[in-house]
N, C-alpha and C positions, 0 to 999 in steps of 0.2 A: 639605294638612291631612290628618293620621293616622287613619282610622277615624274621622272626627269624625260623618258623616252619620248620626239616629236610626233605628233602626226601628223597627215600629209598638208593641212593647212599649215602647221610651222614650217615645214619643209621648203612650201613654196612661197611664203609670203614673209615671214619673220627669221629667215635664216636658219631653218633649222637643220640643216646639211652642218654648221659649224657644230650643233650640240650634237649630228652619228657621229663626227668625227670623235669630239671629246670622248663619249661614250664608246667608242672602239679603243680608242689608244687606256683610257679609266680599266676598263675592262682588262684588255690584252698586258698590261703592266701588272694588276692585280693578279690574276691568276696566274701569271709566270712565276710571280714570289709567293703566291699563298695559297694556290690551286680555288679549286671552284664550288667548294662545299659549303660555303657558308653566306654565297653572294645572292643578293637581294636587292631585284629591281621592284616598283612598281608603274603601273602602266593605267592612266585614267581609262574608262570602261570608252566602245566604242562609238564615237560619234556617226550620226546618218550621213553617209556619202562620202567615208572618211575609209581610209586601207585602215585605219588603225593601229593605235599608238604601239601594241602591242605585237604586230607584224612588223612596225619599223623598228622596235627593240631585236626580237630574232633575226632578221638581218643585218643589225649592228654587229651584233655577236655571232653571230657566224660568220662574218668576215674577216674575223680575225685569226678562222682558224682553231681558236681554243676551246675545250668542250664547254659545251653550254652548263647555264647551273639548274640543281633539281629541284628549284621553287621559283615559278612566275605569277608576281604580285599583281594584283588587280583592284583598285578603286570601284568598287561601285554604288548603284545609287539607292536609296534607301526604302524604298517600296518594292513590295513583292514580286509583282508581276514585272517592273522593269530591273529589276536583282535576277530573276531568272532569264531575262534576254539579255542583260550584260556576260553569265555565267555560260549562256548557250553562244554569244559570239566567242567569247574567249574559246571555249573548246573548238568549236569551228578552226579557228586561226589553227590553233596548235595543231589538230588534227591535220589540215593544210597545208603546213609547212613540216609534218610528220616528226613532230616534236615530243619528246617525252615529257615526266613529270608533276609533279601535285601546283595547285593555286593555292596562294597565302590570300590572304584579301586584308588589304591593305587601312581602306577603309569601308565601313559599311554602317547601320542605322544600330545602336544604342538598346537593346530589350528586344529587339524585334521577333515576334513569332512568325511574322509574313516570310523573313529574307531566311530565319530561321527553316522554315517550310521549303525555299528556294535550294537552300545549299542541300539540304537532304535530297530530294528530288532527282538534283544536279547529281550529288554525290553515287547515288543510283544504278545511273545510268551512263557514267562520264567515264574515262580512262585518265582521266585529268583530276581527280576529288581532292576539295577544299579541305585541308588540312590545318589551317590556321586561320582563324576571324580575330581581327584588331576592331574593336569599336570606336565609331568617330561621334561625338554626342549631336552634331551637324546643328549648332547652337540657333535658336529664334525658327524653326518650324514646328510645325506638327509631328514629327516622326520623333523630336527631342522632350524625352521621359525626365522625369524626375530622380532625384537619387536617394539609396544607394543603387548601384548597380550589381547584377550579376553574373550575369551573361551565361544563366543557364540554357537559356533555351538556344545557345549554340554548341555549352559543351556537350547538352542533348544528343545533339543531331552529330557530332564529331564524335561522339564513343565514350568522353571523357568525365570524368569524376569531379566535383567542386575538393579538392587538397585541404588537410585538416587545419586548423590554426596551428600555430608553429610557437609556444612559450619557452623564452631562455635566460637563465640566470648566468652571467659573464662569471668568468673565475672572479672579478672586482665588486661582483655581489649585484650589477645592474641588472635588471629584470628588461625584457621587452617582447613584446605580442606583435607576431607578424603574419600575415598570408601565406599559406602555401608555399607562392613565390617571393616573399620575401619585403612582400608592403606594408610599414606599419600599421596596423591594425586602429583609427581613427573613429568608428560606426559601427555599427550592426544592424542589419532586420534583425529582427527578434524570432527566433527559432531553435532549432537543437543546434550544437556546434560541438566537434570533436578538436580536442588540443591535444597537441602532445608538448611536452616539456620535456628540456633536456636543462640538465641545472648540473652544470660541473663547479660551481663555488661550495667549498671547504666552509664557510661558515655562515651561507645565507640561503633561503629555502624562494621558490617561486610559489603565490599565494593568487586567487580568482575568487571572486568575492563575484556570485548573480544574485541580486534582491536577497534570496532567503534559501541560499546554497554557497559554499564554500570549501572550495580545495584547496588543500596546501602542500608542497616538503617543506621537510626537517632540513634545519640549517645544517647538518651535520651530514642530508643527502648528497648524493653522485650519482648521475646514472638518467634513464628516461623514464615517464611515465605518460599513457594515457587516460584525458579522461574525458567523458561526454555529458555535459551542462546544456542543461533547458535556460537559455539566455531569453528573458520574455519582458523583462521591465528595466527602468531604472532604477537604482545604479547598479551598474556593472562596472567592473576595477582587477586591475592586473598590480601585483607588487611586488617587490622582491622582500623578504625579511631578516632579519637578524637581530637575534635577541626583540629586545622593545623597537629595535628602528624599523619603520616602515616605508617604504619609497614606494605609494601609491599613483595610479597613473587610472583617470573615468574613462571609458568607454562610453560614447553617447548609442542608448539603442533606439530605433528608427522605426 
């Protein structure tokens, strides 16, 4: 649930006693049927002079009795120094209400090495540490960068690895270039990139074509392979083969 939790201005001026309610009974039906492991609020960063959105969320849900869940989302805002006073009230709160658990951050700035700098920081010294950053591109300010994206400099500060590309030849012979997680692969910086391929079709091979390097299997392969391509120019092309047929697909590199 997106920013649904009030805080104490909804509470008291826009009725926001009817949205704890909702979000009590939301909650306490969910978790009866499907327990608490995979539930995801977020909560807008705290406002000045406000108990906050995120103290009226733990009280939601502790009223119903049911264990709380072990990720609380947090919106914040996209500069440095006020990313580290969003991330230093959050733990506040939680510590306050003697709450367990990691922060997701629900949204945040787009490339940033500042908010980048904040989660580490936080991460440090917190009982609380940011486990997850979702990037919001926060469209027509200055904190919104150009594309592509990568969001290294938050798997940085989380521990995490960029995931190799993903090449697969369908048993039907289609070829497709995916992320890691699972995103068609549309762009590129221009850099080193590891692939792996898995090509289970009987009688078409997976083929990458950079500028002036190319890897193939054998239509006749089964099985994975890894390879690592200096991807620096255009064109770049992903295809499945068999015999003379080609089903090429460009990659624009960036």
């Amino acid at each position: 649930m997106a920013e649904g939790p009030p805080s104490g201005y909804d509470r008291n001026n826009v009725g926001g006693f009817q949205i704890d309610t909702f979000i009590e009974r939301l909650y306490s039906d969910y978790v009866t049927k499907y327990g608490s492991g995979d539930v995801f609020f977020t909560a807008i960063e705290k406002e000045p002079g406000d108990t906050g959105r995120l103290a009226n969320l733990i009280e939601d849900l502790r009223s119903t009795g049911q264990p709380l869940p072990s990720w609380w989302g947090l919106d914040i805002e996209y500069t440095g120094p006020v990313a580290t006073q969003n991330l230093a009230d959050a733990d506040a709160t939680l510590n306050a209400y003697g709450v367990s658990g990691s922060l997701a951050l629900g949204e945040t700035a787009y490339e940033s090495a500042d908010v980048a700098a904040a989660v580490q920081s936080h991460n440090a010294a917190s009982s609380h540490p940011v486990v997850q950053v979702e990037e919001y591109p926060n469209l027509g300010t200055p904190q919104c960068v150009d594309a592509p994206f990568t969001g290294n400099a938050y798997l940085a500060v989380l521990g995490l690895e960029p995931g190799p590309l993903l090449g697969r030849v369908a048993a039907n012979g289609r070829a497709t270039l995916t992320t890691s997680d699972g995103m068609p692969v549309k762009a590129l910086k221009s850099g080193t990139y590891t692939i792996v391929v898995t090509d289970v079709s009987k009688t078409a091979g997976f083929r990458v074509s950079a500028y002036d390097t190319t890897r193939s299997t054998s239509a006749s392969f089964r099985g994975t392979v890894t390879w690592t391509i200096d991807v620096l120019t255009n064109p770049f092309t992903f295809s499945s083969v068999a015999g003379r047929k080609i089903r090429r697909t460009e990659v624009a590199i960036l």
